[in-house]
C-alpha positions, 0 to 999 in steps of 0.5 A: 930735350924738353918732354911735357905731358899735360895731363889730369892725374885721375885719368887712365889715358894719362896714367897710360901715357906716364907708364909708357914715359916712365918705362922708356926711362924718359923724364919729364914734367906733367902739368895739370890740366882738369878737362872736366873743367868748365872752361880748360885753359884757352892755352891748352885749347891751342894744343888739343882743340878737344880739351881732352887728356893727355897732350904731349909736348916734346921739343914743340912738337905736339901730339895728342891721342893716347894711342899716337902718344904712347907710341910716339913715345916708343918710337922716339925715344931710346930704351926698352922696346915697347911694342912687339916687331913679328906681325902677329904678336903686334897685330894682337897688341893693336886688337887689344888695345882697340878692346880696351878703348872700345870695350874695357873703359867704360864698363870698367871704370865710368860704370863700377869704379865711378859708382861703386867707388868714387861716389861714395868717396865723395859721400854720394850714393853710386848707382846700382844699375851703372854697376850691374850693367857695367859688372854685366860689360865687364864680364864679357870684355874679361873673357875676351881678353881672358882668351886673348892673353898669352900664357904668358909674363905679359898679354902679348907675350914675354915682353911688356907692350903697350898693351898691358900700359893701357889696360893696367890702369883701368883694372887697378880702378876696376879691383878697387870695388870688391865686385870687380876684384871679385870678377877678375878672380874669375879670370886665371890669366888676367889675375896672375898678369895683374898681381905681376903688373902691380908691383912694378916700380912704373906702377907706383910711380904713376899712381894718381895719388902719388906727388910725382 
């Protein structure tokens, strides 16, 4: 069995879909792909037309969509079961999910993270008004998923799902402005499931800075 992830290690799809891997206990080799690249590798056009991350290969089968991927992930391979099976608890895993993709991502981290945190980084100055208007964003998505969560270990219930793979890697971007640790206090549920998350073993497993 052959299982490649093409993938840039900055990116919270990609870290995503090496939770998702890393949880299943599946191993595999994680080839860098930059889509910020002028010009991705003509290789890696042939399996995502897009030149997006990630891109999974396994056994020449070929998937890309971090969605399709982390639960192809779960359906195919054997371990910890990923995804909820009542109705509900999984209908409530999907919605958050769609939250996070369509609410969370850019607020999060191309709006706080990238400007009150990457731009300095780099010596250069973020922009103010990307991180009041994305801390603004931000408050309204927290809250949503702040009533969303269970009153429970994880968002959807006692298990870890997929959901909590999804969102775990933008919130660790998110808490690394002070504004951001800041606004997520504010929100009891989605604090205590946060400090839980941060110390799994998959976590820092899958940090970006990390040489695995």
């Amino acid at each position: 069995m052959t299982v490649i992830l093409h993938g840039y290690r900055p990116s919270v799809y990609v870290r995503a879909a090496r939770l998702a891997l890393t949880e299943k206990g599946v191993a595999y080799d994680l080839v860098e792909v930059n889509p910020f690249a002028p010009d991705p590798p003509p290789d890696y056009r042939r399996l995502h037309p897009f030149g997006r991350v990630p891109t999974l290969v396994h056994d020449g089968f070929t998937l890309y969509e971090t969605g399709a991927i982390t639960r192809y992930v779960d359906r195919a391979f054997s371990g910890p079961a990923l995804q909820p099976t009542a109705p509900r608890a999984l209908a409530r895993q999907d919605q958050i999910l769609g939250i996070v993709d369509s609410y969370v991502y850019w607020p999060l981290v191309r709006q706080v993270f990238v400007h009150a945190v990457g731009q300095p980084r780099r010596g250069q100055a973020g922009d103010a008004a990307e991180i009041a208007a994305g801390l603004a964003a931000a408050g309204t998505a927290l809250a949503a998923l702040e009533a969303l969560a269970a009153d429970d270990a994880f968002l959807v219930g006692p298990a870890l799902c997929l959901a909590d793979l999804h969102l775990l890697p933008m919130i660790a971007y998110f808490v690394q402005a002070p504004e951001g640790a800041a606004l997520l206090a504010r929100h009891g549920r989605l604090q205590a499931w946060w400090e839980r998350m941060a110390g799994r073993p998959s976590v820092g497993a899958t940090d970006p800075l990390s040489t695995r």
